[in-house]
C-alpha angles and dihedrals in degrees: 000000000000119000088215109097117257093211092096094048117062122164120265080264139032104223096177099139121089098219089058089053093051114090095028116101114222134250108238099205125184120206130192099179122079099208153074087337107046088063094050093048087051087047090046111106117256087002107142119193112229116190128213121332088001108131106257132195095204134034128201101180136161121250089249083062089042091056099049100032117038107072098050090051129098113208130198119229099265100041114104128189123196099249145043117245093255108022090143081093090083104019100051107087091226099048093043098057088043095052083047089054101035082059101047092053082053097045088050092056103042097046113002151247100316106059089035085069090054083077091059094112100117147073117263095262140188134190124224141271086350097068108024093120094059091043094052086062097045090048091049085053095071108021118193090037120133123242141196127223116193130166097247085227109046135079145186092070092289119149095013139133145150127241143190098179135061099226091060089075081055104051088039087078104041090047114141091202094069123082123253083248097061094041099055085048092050088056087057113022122095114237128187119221115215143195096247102227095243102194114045130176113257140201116211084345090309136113134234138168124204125245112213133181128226125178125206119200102167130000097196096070102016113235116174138180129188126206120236090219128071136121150226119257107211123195120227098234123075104239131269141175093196094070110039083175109077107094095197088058103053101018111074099184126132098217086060100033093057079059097066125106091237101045114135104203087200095053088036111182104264134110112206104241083251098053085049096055104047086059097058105042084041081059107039110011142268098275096054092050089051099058087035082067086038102064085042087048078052088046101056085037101051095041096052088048084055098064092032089103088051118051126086100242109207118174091226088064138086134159134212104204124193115213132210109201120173128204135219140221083270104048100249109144114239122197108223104171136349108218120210089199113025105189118265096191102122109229079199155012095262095051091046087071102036082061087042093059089037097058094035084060100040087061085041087062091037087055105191086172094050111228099135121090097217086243102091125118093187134041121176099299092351130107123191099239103174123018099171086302130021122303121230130206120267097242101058116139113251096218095047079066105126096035127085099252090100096118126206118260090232123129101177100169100006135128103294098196087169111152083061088053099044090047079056101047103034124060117205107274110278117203088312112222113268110255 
C-alpha cells in the first residue's frame, strides 16, 4: 500500500451506500504491480481484488506476465489487460528508432519529402553492434560531438553515458571498474548510440525533459487519447557541456536525481505540465507555446502510426504509454523514448495524486462497466486525440470546414477540471449489465 495519504484523493463517486452497490455485478480485477495502482483499482466501485489463479476481468501486469502468460489465455470477449502483445515495437529504444525510420522512408516515398521531414523528431540513432560501421562514419563526420550510449531494454537511467571519443566505447568494455556481472551483460546486450542534444533548453541553467501520457485503445483502427497532465523532470546540476560525466547534469530521471547528494524529497524535482506551460508561454508568447504542443501533439501521433503495421492489435488490449519527449534551445520537441510502463511510484504527495487521477481515468476510458457511448471526445482528463483520422474541438466554427483553422482537440498542460466533466459525463452506475 502507498504510504501517500489517500485523503486527497477520493474517486470520481462516492458509492458508500449498500443499496447502490446491489444489482451491479462486480469487476474481478488482477494486479502485478504494488504501487500507485494497486491502490486506485481497490478504491474503484464494485472492483474486487482476485488473487492468483482466480478468474479476472481485468488484468494490470507487468511486461515480464504479458511475456509468459498471453499467448497461452483465453480470453473471453469483455476481459481487457494494460499492453499489446508486442508493444516492445515501440517501447524498445532500438525498435522504436527503426519503426520511425522504416516510416519516414515510406513516407518518403508515398508522399514525399515534405511530409517525410515532419518525422524528424528524433535524434540521428544506431543500434549496436548491428550498426557500428555506419555509425563510425556518422560519428567521423562531425568530430568533437557528444554521444549517448544507452541498453535498448533497460530504464531508470541505468547503464547510460555520454562520449566524444571512439575509444571510450572501447574502454567502456574492458573497464576494471564494472562487475562481472556487468561485463558479461555489455558483451551481449544491444545499445543504441545516440547524437547528445547539445543545446537544451534550461530552466534556471537545468535541464529537464516532459513526461507525457498517451492511451491506446485500439491500433486498427488507431484510436489515441493524451492526458492533460504530465510534468517536467529537472536535473539537479546546472548544466554543462565541459563535464559529460556528471550523471545528475545530463540524466533527468527520477530514479537517478533522488540519488544526488543534494535531492530534497519535499521539493522533488518535478514541474506539474501546467506549471510548465504557464512559464513558457509567460516567457515567449502564446502562439509559440501553441505550435511547440502541437509538434508534440505530431510526435505521439506519427510514432504510433509507425508501429501501426506491427503490432499485433487485439481488442482486449490497450496501452497506456509514457513519453519522454526533450526540448532545444529552439523550442522543437525530441523524442527521446516511449515507456510501456512509465512508473507510477509517486516521489510525492502531489504526484501521488496527479497518478491517482491518470490511472482513474485511464479505467474510466477503458469502461469495464460500460457507461460510456463510444462516442466521447473527452473523459475526465482525457482528450480523444486520433480516431482513425485526427480529431477536432468541439467548438470549431462550420463555415471555417476546407481551411486549416480546425484546431486539435489536445489539451496537453490546460486547465483538467475533470471531476466537473466526469459528473457531467458519468451517471451513477445503474443496475450494470452482468459480464
Amino acid at each position: 500500500m502507498s504510504k501517500y495519504k489517500t485523503s486527497g484523493y477520493k474517486g470520481s463517486y462516492d458509492y458508500s451506500k449498500s443499496e447502490e452497490r446491489e444489482g451491479r455485478s462486480l469487476v474481478r480485477f488482477k494486479c502485478g504491480l504494488l504501487n500507485t495502482i494497486q491502490d486506485v483499482l481497490r478504491q474503484r466501485p464494485g472492483w474486487v481484488e482476485v488473487k492468483d489463479e482466480g478468474e479476472w476481468d481485468f488484468n494490470w501486469c507487468d511486461v515480464g506476465w504479458l511475456r509468459e502468460n498471453f499467448d497461452h489465455s483465453y480470453m473471453e470477449e469483455h476481459v481487457r489487460i494494460n499492453h499489446f502483445r508486442n508493444h516492445y515495437e515501440l517501447t524498445r529504444k532500438n525498435l522504436m528508432v527503426k519503426n520511425l525510420k522504416r516510416y519516414r522512408k515510406n513516407q518518403e516515398r508515398d508522399v514525399g519529402r515534405l511530409e517525410a521531414s515532419k518525422c524528424d523528431f528524433f535524434p540521428c540513432t544506431f543500434a549496436l553492434p548491428s550498426e557500428y560501421h555506419l555509425f563510425v562514419e556518422e560519428f567521423k563526420r562531425s568530430p568533437g560531438s557528444t554521444w549517448i550510449m544507452k541498453p535498448v531494454a533497460k530504464s531508470q537511467g541505468k547503464g547510460i553515458f555520454l562520449f566524444r571519443k571512439l575509444k571510450d566505447i572501447m574502454d567502456w568494455k574492458k573497464d576494471g571498474t564494472r562487475s562481472e556481472e556487468q561485463k558479461d551483460a555489455a558483451q551481449v546486450e544491444s545499445y543504441v548510440a545516440q547524437r547528445y542534444i547539445e543545446n537544451p533548453y534550461l530552466i534556471n541553467g537545468r535541464k529537464f525533459d516532459l513526461r507525457v501520457y498517451v492511451l491506446v485503445t485500439s491500433y486498427v483502427p488507431l484510436k489515441a487519447w493524451l492526458y492533460r497532465d504530465g510534468f517536467g523532470r529537472f536535473s539537479s546540476t546546472r548544466f554543462s557541456l565541459s563535464s559529460i560525466d556528471d550523471r545528475y547534469m545530463h540524466l533527468t530521471n527520477v530514479a537517478v536525481q533522488k540519488t544526488a547528494p543534494d535531492y530534497d524529497p519535499e521539493k522533488g524535482c518535478k514541474w506539474q505540465m501546467q506549471q510548465l506551460r504557464r512559464y513558457l508561454t509567460a516567457k515567449h508568447g502564446r502562439e509559440t507555446v501553441e505550435t511547440l504542443f502541437t509538434e508534440m501533439d505530431n510526435i505521439f501521433v506519427r510514432s504510433l502510426q509507425s508501429v501501426q503495421k506491427v503490432i499485433i492489435n487485439d481488442k482486449h488490449c490497450f496501452e497506456l504509454y509514457g513519453y519522454d519527449i526533450l526540448l532545444d534551445q529552439n523550442l522543437k520537441p525530441w523524442l527521446i523514448e516511449v515507456n510501456a510502463s512509465p512508473s507510477y511510484t509517486p516521489s510525492s504527495q502531489e504526484d501521488y495524486e496527479m497518478k491517482c487521477r491518470l490511472l482513474e481515468d485511464t479505467l474510466n476510458v477503458v469502461d469495464m462497466e460500460g457507461r460510456l457511448t463510444g462516442k466521447e471526445k473527452r473523459v475526465g482528463g482525457y482528450d480523444l486525440m486520433w480516431n482513425d483520422g485526427p480529431v477536432y474541438r468541439e467548438d470549431v466554427n462550420v463555415e471555417t470546414f476546407g481551411s486549416s483553422c480546425f484546431t486539435a482537440n489536445t489539451h496537453l498542460g490546460c486547465v483538467n477540471d475533470r471531476e466537473k466533466q466526469l459528473r457531467q459525463l458519468l451517471k451513477p452506475f445503474p443496475g450494470q449489465k452482468r459480464m
